[in-house]
C-alpha positions as CSV (number, residue, x, y, z in Angstrom):
1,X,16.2,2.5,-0.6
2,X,18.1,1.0,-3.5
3,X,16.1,-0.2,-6.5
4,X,15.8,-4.0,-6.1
5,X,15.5,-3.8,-10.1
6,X,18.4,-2.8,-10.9
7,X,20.6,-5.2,-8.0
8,X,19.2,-8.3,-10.2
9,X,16.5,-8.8,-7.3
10,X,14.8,-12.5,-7.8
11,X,11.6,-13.2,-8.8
12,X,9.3,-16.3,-8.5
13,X,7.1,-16.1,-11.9
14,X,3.9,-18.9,-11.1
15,X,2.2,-19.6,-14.2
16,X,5.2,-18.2,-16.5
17,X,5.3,-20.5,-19.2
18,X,1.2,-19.6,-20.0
19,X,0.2,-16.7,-22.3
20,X,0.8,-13.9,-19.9
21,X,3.6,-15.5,-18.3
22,X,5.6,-16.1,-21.2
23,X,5.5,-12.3,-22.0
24,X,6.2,-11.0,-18.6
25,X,9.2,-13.2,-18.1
26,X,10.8,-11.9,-21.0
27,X,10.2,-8.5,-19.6
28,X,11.6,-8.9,-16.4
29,X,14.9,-10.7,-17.5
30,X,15.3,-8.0,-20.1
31,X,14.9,-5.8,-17.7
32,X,17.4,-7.5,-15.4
33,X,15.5,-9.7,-12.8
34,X,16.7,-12.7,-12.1
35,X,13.4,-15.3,-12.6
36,X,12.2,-18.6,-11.7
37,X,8.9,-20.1,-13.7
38,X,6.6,-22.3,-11.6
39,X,4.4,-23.9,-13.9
40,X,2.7,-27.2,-13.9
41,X,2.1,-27.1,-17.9
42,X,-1.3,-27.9,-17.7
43,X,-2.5,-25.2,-20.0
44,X,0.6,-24.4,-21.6
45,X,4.1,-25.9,-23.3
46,X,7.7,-26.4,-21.7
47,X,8.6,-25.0,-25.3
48,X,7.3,-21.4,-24.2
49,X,10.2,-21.4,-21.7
50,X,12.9,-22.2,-24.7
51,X,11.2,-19.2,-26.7
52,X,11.4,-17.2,-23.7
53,X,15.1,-17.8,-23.0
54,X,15.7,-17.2,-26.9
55,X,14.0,-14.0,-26.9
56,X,15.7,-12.4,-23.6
57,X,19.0,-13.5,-24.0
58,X,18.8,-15.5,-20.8
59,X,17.6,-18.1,-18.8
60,X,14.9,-18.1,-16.6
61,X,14.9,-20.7,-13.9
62,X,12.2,-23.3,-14.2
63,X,10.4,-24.9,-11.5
64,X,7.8,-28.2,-13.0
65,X,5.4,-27.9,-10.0
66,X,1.4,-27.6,-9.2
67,X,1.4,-24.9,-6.8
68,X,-2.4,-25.7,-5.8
69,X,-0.9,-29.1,-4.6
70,X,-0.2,-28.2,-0.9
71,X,2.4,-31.7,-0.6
72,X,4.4,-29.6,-3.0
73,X,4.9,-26.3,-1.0
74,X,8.1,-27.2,1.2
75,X,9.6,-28.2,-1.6
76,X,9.1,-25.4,-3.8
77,X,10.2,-23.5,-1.5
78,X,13.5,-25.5,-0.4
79,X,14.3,-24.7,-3.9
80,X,14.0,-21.1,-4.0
81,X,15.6,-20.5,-0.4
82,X,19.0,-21.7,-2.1
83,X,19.0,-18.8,-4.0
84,X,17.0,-16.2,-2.1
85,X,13.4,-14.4,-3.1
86,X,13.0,-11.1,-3.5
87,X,8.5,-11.4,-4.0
88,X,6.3,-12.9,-6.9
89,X,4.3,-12.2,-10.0
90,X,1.6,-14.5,-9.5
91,X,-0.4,-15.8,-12.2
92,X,-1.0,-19.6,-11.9
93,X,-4.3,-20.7,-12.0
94,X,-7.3,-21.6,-14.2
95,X,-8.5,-18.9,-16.6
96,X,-12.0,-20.0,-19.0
97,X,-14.6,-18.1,-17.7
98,X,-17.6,-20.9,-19.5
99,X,-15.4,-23.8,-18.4
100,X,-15.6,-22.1,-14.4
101,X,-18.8,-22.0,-14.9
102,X,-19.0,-26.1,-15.2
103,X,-16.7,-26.7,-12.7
104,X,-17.0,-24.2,-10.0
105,X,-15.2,-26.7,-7.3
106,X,-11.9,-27.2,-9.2
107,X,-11.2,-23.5,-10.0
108,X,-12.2,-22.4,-6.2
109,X,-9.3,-25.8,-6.1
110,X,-6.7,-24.6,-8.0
111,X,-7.2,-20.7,-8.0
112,X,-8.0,-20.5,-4.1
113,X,-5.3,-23.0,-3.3
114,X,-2.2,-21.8,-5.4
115,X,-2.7,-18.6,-3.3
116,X,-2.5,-19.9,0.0
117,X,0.5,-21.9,-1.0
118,X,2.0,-18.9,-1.8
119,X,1.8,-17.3,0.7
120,X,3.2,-19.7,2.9
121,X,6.3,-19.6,0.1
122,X,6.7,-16.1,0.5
123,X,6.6,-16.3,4.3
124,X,9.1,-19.6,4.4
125,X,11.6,-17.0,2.1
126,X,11.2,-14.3,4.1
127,X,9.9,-12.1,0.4
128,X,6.5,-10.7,1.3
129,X,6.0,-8.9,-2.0
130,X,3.2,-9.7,-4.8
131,X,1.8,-8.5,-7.7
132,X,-1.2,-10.4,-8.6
133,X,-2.7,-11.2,-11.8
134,X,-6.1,-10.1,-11.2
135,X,-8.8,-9.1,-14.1
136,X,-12.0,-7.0,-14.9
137,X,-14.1,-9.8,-13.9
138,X,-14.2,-8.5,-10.4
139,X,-16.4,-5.5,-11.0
140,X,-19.3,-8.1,-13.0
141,X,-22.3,-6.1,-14.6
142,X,-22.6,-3.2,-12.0
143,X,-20.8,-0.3,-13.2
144,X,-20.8,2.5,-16.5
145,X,-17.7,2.8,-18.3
146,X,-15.1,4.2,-17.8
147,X,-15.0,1.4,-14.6
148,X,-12.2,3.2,-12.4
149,X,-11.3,0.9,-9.0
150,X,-13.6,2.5,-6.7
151,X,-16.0,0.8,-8.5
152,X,-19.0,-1.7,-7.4
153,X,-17.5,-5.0,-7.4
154,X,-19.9,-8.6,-8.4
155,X,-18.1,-11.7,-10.3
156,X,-21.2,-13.4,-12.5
157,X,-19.1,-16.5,-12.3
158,X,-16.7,-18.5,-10.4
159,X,-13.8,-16.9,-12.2
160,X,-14.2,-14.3,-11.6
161,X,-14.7,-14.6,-7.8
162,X,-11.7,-16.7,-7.4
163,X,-10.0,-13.3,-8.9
164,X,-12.0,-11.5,-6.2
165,X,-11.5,-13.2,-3.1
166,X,-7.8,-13.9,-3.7
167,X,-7.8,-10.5,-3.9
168,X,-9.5,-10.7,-0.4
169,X,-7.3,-13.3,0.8
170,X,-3.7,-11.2,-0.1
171,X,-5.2,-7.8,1.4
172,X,-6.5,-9.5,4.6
173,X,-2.5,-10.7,4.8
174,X,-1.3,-7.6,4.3
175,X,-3.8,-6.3,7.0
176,X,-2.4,-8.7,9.4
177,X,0.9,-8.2,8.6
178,X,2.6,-4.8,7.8
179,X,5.2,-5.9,5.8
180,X,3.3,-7.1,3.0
181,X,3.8,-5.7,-0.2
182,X,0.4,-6.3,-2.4
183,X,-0.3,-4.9,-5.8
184,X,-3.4,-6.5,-7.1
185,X,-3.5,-5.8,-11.4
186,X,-6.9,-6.1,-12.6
187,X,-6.8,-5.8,-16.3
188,X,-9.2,-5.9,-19.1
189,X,-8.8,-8.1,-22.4
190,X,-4.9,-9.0,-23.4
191,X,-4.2,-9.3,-27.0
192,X,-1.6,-9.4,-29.0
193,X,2.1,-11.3,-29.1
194,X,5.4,-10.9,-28.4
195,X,6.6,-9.1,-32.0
196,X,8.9,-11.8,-32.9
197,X,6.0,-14.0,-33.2
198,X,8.0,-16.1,-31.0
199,X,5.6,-16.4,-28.3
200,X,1.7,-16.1,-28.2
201,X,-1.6,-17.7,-27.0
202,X,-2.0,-21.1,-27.5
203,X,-5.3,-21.8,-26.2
204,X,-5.9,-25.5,-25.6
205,X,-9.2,-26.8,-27.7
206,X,-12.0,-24.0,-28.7
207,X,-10.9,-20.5,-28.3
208,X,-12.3,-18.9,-25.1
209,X,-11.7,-15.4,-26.6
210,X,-12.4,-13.3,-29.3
211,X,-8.6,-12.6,-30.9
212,X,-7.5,-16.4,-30.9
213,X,-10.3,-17.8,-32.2
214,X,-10.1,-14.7,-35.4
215,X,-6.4,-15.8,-35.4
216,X,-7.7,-19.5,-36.0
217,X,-10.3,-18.5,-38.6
218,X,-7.4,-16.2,-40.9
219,X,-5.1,-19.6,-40.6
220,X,-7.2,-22.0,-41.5
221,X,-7.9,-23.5,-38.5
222,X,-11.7,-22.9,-38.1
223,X,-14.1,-21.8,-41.1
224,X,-15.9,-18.9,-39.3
225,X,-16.5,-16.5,-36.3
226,X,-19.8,-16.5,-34.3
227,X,-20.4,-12.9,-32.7
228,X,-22.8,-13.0,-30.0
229,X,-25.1,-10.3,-30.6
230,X,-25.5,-7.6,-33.2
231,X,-28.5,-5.4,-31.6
232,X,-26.2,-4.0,-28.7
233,X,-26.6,-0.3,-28.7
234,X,-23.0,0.4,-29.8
235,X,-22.0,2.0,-33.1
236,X,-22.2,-0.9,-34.8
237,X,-24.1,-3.3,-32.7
238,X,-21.2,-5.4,-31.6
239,X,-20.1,-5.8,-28.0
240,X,-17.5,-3.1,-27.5
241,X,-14.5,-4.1,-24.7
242,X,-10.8,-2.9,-23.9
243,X,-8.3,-4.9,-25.3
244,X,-4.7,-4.1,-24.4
245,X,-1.1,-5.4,-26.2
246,X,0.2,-8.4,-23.8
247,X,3.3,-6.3,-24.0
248,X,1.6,-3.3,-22.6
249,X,0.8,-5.8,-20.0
250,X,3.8,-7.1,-19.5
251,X,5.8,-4.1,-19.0
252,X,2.9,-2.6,-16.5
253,X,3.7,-6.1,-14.4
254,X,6.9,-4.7,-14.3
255,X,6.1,-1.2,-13.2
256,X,4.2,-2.7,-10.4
257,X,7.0,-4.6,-9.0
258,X,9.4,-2.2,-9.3
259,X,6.7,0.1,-7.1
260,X,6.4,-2.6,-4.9
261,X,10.2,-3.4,-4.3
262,X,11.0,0.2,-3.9
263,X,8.7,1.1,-1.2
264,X,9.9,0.7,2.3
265,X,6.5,-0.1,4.1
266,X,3.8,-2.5,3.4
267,X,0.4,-1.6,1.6
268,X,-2.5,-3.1,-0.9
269,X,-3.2,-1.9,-4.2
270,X,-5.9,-2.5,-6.9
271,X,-4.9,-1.4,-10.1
272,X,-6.2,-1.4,-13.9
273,X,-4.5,-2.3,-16.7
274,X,-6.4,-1.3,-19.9
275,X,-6.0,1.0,-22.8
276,X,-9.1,2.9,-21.7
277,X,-11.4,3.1,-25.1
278,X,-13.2,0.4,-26.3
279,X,-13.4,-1.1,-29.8
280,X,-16.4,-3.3,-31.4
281,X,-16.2,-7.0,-32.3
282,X,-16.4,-6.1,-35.9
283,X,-13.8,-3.1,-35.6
284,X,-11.3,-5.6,-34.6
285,X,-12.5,-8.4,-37.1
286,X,-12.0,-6.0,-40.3
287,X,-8.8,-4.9,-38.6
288,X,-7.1,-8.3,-37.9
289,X,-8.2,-9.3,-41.0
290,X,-6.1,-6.4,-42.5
291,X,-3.1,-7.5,-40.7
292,X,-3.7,-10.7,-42.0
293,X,-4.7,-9.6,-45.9
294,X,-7.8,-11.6,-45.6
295,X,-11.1,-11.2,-44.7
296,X,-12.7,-13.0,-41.6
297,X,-16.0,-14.4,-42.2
298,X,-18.4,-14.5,-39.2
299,X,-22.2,-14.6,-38.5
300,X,-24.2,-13.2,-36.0
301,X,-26.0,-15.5,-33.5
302,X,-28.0,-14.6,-30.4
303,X,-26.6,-12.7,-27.2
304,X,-24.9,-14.4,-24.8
305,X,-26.4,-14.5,-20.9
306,X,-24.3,-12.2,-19.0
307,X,-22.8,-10.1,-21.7
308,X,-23.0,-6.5,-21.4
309,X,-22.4,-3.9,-24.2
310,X,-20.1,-2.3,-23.5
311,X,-16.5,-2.2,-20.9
312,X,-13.8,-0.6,-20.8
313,X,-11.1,0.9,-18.2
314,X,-10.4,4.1,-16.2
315,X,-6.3,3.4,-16.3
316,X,-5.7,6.9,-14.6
317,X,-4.1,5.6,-11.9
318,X,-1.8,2.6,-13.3
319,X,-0.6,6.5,-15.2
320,X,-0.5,8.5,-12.1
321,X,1.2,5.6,-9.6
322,X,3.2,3.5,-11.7
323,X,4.0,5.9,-15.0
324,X,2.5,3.2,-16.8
325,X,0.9,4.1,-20.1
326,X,-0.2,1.4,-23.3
327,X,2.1,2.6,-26.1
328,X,0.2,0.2,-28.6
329,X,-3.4,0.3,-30.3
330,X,-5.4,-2.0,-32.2
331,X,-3.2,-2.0,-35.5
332,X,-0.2,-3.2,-33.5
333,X,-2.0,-6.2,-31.5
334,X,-3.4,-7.6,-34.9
335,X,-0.1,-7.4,-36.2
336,X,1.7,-9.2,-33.8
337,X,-1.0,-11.6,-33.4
338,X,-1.0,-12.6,-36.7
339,X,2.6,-12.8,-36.7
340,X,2.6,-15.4,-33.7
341,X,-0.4,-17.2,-35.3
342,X,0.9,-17.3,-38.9
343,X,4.4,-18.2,-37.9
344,X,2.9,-20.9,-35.3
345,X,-0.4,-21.9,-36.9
346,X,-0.5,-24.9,-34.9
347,X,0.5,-22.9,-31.4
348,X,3.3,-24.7,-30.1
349,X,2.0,-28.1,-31.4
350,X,4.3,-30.9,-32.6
351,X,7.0,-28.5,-34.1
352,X,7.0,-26.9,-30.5
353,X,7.5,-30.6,-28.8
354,X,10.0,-31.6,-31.2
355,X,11.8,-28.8,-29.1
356,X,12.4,-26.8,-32.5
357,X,13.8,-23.2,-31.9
358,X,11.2,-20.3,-33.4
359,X,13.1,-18.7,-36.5
């Protein structure tokens, strides 16, 4: 069979202007795709898809569109038949694990929902291929490290169990219908920025996530760091978790679909994405706070409920099925990090609605 990739096959991107997104697009129209964002902006900035346009070279196609909305389907997809599908990279949805936790009905809403729509997209274009953005959050407290995909799986909250039963929902489709194409990418903590430092996370409010919210501290933005827990039995008694480049993860997106387009029958797939060591909070607080040249100031306040020690990824088979391998370590995602967040220290904020170009 001929390799869609390189016959400029067309993909639909759902969440593409978010932090993810943003960096997969670039991949895939650098690497010759042919790409539509869906994206409703709700947690992210129409300015991400000017960025991404100026980095690649080209321009993505952009859909405005809440793809949970099931009024909206048709259309959607009377817009993508003009020009054909080829499958999707899907990673629309709701991502804060504490704010899921608070509203467990609107992320089974929006997560849940945005899947079955697409589905019924795919099926209306006649482009039965997916790679899913998935995440760690599917195998819960239950498992040792290395955590390879045969492991135990148990969300601790609704986030994660909107990862997990789309999950379901795509494999049960596949199941029922043999042309399906299903790669499901669960992947472990994504850091990191494009290295322009044209593109980055922009996390709306208080940082969810250990790397913005040190990114926010060495701007200015916030006066210190709280790290849950410093009596973990780690090395230095600091949670320890995988965290891999968004580029890494971008270009394993990539790999997937290429697999996916290149096979000639249907399957399901769960996949890791994750550097496979672990660092400490501190390790990577000293560490951005050398990219930065400052230090990070922080205190230690009590464990978190639900926290465990330590996580971090068996990627053996992302290497043995894809060729995929993270070319970048800790150094590299505090330096480009730091280069989105010092370059941008207000995100995209009100230079990045003014429409202004990143330079």
């Amino acid at each position: 069979m001929a390799d869609k990739q390189s016959s400029g096959a067309h993909i639909l991107l759902t969440g593409g202007a978010g932090y993810i997104g943003s960096h997969v697009a670039v991949v895939l129209l650098e690497a010759g795709y042919d790409v539509t964002i869906l994206d409703n902006f709700a947690n992210s900035s129409p300015v991400a898809v000017e960025r991404i346009s100026e980095i690649a070279g080209r321009k993505p196609h952009l859909i405005r569109a809440d793809l949970s909305d099931r009024d909206s389907m048709e259309a959607i997809a009377a817009q993508i038949m003009a020009t054909g599908l080829d499958g999707a990279v899907h990673l629309a949805g709701l991502k804060a694990v504490g704010e899921s936790v608070e509203q467990p009905a609107r992320y089974y809403d929006q997560n849940i929902n945005s899947t079955l729509n697409l589905i019924e997209i795919l099926k209306i274009c006649q482009a039965p291929v997916v790679v899913f953005s998935s995440s760690a959050t599917v195998y819960g407290e239950l498992n040792d490290s290395p955590v390879a995909e045969s492991a135990l799986t148990g969300p601790t909250n609704p986030y994660g169990m909107t990862k997990l039963f789309n999950e379901q929902i795509l494999a049960d489709q596949a199941r029922a219908d043999g042309a399906w194409k299903v790669v499901n990418l669960r992947y472990f903590n994504p850091v990191g920025a494009h290295p322009s430092g044209c593109i980055g996370e922009d996390p709306l409010g208080i940082p969810n996530n250990l790397f913005p919210f040190v990114a926010q501290v060495a701007v200015g933005r916030r006066k210190l760091l709280k790290i849950f827990g410093g009596d973990y039995p780690t090395g230095d008694g600091t949670g320890v978790r995988d965290y891999i480049h968004v580029m890494d993860l971008a270009e394993g997106h990539r790999m997937a679909l290429d697999h996916a387009l290149s096979r000639e029958e249907g399957f399901v797939q769960a996949i890791n994405l994750g550097s496979g060591r672990g660092n400490s909070v501190l390790e990577v607080v000293d560490a951005f706070g050398e990219a930065a040249g400052c230090s990070i100031p922080y205190e230690i306040a009590p464990r978190r409920s639900g926290d465990v020690a330590e996580i971090y990824a068996d990627a053996s088979l992302a290497s043995d099925l894809l060729g995929w391998h993270p070319t970048r370590v800790l150094a590299d995602m505090c330096r480009d990090h730091w280069a989105w967040q010092s370059l941008n220290p207000q995100g995209y904020g009100p230079a990045g609605e003014n429409g202004e170009a990143c330079t």
